[in-house]
VOLUM-992337 format. One record per atom (N, C-alpha, C, CB): z, x, y; residue in one letter. Coordinates in pm, whole numbers, plus 50000, padded with zeros to 5 digits. Last residue first. Glycine has a CB too. Layout:
N
ZXYA ...
END
This chain:
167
532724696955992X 532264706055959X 533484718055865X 531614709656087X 533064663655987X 533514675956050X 532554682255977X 535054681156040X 529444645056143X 530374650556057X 531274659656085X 529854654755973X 527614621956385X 528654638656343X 529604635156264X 529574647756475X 525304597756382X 526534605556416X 526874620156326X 527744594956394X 523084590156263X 523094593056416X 524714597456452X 522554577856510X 522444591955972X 523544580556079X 523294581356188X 525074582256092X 520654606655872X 520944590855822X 521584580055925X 522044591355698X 520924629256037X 519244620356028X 520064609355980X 517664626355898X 523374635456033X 522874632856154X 521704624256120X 522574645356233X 523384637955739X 523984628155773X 523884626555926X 525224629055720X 521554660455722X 521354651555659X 521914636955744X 521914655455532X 523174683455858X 521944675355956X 521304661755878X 520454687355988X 525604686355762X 525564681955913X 524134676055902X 525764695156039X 525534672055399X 524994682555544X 525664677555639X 523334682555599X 526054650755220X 524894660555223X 524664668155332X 523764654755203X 528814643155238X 527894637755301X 526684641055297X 528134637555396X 530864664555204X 530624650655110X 529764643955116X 531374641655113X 530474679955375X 530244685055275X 530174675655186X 530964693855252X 531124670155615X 529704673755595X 529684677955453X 529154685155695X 533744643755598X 533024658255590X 531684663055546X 533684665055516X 533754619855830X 533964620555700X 533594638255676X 532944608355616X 535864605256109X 534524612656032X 534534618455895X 534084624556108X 537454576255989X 537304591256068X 536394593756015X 538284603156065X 537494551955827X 537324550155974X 537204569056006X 538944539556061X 537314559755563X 538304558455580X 538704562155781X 538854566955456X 534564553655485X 535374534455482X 537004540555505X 535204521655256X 532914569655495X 532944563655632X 534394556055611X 531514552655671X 532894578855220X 533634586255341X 534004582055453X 533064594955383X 531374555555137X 532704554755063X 533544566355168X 532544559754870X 528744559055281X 529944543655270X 531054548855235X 529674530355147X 528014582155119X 528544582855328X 529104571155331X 527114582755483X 527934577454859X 528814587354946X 528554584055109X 528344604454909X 525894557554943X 526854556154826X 528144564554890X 526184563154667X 523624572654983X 523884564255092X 525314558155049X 522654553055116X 523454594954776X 523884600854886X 524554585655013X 522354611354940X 522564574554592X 523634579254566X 524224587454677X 523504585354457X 520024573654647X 521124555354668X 522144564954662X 521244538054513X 519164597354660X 519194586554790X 519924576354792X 518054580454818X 518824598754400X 519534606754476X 519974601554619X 518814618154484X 517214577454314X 518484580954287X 519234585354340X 518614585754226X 514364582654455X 515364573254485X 516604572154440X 514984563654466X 514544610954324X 514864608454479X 515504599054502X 513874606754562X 513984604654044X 515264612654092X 515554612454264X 515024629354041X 513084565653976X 513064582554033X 514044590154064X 512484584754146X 513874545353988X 513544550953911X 512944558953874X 513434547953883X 517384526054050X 516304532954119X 515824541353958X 516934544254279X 517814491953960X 517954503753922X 516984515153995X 517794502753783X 519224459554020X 517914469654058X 518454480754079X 517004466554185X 519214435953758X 519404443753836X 518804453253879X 520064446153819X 518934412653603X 519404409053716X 519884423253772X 520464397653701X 515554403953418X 516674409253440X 517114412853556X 516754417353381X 513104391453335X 513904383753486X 515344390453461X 514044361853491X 511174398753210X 512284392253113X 512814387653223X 513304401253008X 509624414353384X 508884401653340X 510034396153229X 507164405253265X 511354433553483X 510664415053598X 510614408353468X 508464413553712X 511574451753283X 512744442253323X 512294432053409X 513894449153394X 508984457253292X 509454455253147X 510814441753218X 510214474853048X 509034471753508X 508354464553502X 508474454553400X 507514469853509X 511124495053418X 511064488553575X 510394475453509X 509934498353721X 509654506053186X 511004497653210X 511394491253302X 511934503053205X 507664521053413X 507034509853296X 508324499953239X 506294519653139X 509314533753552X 508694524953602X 508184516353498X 507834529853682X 510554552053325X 511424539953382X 510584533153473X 512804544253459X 507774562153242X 508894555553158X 509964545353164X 509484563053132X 507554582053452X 506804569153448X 507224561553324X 505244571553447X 509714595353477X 509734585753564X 508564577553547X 509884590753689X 509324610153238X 510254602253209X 510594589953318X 511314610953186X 506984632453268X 507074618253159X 507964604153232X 508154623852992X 508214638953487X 507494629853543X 506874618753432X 506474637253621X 509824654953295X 510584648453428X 508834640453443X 511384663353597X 508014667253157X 509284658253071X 509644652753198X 510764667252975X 507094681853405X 505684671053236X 506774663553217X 504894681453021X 509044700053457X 508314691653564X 507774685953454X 507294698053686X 509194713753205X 510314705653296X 510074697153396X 511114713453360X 507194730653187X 507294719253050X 508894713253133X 507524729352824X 505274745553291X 506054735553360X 506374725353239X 505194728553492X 505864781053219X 505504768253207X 506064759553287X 505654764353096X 506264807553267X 505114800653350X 504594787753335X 504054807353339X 509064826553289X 508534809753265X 507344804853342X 509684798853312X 508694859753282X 508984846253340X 508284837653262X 508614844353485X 508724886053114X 510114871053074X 509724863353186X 512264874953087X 507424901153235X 506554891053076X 507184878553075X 506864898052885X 508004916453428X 506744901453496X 506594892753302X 504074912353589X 509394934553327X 510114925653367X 509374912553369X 510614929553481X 507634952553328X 507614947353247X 508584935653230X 507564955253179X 508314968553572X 506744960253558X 506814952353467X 505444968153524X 510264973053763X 510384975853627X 509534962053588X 512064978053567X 510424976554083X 510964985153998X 510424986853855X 512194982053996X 508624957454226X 509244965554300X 509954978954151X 510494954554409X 507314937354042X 506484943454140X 507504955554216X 505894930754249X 509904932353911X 508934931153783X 508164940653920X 508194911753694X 511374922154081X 511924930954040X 510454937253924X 513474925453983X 509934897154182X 510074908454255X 510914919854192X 510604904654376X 509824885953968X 508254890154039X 508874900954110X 507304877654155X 512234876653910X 511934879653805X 510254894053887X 511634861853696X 512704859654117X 513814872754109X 513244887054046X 515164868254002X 511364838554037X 511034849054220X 511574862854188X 512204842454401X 512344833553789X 510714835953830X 510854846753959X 509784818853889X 514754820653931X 514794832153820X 513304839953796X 515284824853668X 514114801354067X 514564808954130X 514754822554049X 515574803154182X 512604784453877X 511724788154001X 512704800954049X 511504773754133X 514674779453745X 513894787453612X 512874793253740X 512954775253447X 516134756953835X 516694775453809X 515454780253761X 518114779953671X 514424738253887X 515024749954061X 515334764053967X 517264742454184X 514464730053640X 512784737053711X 513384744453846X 511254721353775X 517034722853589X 516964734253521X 515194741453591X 517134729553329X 516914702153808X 517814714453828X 517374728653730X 519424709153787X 514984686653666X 514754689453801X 516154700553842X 514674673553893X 516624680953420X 515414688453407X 515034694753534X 514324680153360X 518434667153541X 519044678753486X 517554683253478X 520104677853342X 517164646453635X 518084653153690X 518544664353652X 518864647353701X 516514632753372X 515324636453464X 516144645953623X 514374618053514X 518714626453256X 518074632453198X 517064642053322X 517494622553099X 519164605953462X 520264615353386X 519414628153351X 520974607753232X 517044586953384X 516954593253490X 518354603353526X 516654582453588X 517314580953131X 515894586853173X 516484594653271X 514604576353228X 519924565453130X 519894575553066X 518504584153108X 520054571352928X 518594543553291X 520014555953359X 519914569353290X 521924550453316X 516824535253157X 516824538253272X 517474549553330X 517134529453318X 518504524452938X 517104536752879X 516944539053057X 515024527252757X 520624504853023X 520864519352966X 519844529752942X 521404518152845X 518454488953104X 518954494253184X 520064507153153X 519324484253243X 517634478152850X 516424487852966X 517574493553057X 514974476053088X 520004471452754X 519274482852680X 518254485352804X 518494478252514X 520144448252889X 521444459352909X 520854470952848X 523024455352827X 517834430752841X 518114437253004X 519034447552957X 518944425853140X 516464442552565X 517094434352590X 517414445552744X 518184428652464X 513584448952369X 515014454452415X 515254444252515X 515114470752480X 511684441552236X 512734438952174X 514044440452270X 512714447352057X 509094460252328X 509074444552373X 510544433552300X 507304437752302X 510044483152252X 510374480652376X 509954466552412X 509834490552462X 509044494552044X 510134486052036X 510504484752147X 511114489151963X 507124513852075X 506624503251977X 507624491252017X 506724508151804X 506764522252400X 507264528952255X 507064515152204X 509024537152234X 505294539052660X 505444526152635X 505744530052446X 503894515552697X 505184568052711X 505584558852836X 505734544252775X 504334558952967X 507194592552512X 505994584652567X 506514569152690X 505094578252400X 508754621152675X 508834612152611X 507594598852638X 510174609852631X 507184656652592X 507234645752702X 507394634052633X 505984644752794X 507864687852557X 508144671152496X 508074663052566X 509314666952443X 506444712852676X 506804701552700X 506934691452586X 506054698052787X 507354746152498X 505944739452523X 507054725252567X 504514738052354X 508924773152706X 508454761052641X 507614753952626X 508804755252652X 506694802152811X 507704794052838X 507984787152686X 507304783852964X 504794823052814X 504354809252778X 505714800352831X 503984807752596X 505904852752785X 505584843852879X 505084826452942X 505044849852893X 506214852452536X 507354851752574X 507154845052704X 508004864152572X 503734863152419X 504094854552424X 505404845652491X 503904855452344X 504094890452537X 503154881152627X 503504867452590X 501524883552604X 505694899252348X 505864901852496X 505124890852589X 505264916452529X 504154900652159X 505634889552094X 505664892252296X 507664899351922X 502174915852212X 501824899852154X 502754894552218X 501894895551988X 503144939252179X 502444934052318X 502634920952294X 500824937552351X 503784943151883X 505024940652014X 504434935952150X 505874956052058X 501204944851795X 501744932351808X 503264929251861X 501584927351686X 500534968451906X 499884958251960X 500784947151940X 498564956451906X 502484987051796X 502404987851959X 502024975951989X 501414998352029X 501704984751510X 503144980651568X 503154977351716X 504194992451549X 499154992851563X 499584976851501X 500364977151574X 500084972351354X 499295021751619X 498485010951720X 498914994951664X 496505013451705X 501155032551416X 502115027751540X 500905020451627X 503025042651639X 499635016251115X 499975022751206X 500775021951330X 499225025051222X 501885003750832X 501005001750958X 501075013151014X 501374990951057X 500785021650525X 502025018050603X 500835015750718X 503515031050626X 499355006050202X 498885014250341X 500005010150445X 497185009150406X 500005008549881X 500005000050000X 500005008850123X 501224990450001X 
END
C-alpha cells in the first residue's frame, strides 16, 4: 500500500480549511405545514411567540457572527492571513429568521380566517417595538422620569416621547 504524499496531506488540510468557511447550511422552517388547518387560536398563537423567540435569538446570533467576521478580516488582512478561513460567510441565520417571519404572517392570516381574538406582532421589529412601547408605559406609570437605560436610549425615547430621560 502506497503512504500519502505530504502534496495530499497539504491539499486536503486546504479543503477541511476552506470548508470551514461555508458556515452552516440553513434549516429554514416551511411556511405552510400539513397540520396547520387543525390548530386551534391558542396553538397559532403559541407557534407565533415561539417563531418569533426563536427569530430573536437568530437576529442576535447574525449581530455576533457580523461582529466576529469584522474582527475576523481585520486580523486575517493586518497579521495572520489564515485567520480569513474561520469566517461565517453564510447567512443560514438571516434564511431561518425570514423563514420564520413568513411563517407567522401565514399564522397571522391562518388566525382571521378562524376569527381568533388576538393581535400578535410578527416580526422581530414589530416585536421589539411593542415591547420597547411596553417598557416606557410601565417606567412612565411611576410619574418621574424613567431611566434611559430602561427606555432604549436618551435619543430613542426623545424620538418616541418628546421628553427626557435621567441619564
Amino acid at each position: 500500500m502506497r503512504k500519502p504524499s505530504i502534496k495530499t496531506f497539504a491539499l486536503s488540510a486546504l479543503c477541511l480549511l476552506v470548508a470551514a468557511c461555508a458556515g452552516r447550511t440553513p434549516n429554514p422552517v416551511e411556511v405552510s405545514q400539513p397540520t396547520d388547518g387543525l390548530l386551534s387560536c391558542p396553538l397559532i398563537l403559541a407557534e407565533i411567540s415561539g417563531n418569533t423567540s426563536r427569530a430573536r435569538t437568530l437576529l442576535r446570533q447574525q449581530d455576533d457572527a457580523d461582529s466576529d467576521n469584522a474582527a475576523l478580516a481585520v486580523t486575517g488582512a493586518l497579521l495572520f492571513w489564515p485567520a480569513l478561513f474561520f469566517m461565517d460567510l453564510s447567512e443560514a441565520d438571516k434564511i431561518e429568521m425570514e423563514a420564520l417571519q413568513d411563517r407567522n404572517k401565514y399564522l397571522g392570516t391562518l388566525a382571521t380566517q378562524k376569527s381568533c381574538e388576538f393581535d400578535l406582532p410578527t416580526t422581530v421589529e414589530e416585536a421589539d417595538q411593542r415591547d420597547l412601547k411596553k417598557r416606557i408605559e410601565e417606567a412612565e406609570s411611576s410619574g418621574a422620569p424613567p431611566k434611559c437605560v430602561d427606555v432604549g436610549g436618551y435619543e430613542t425615547y426623545m424620538e418616541k416621547t418628546g421628553r427626557v430621560c435621567q441619564l
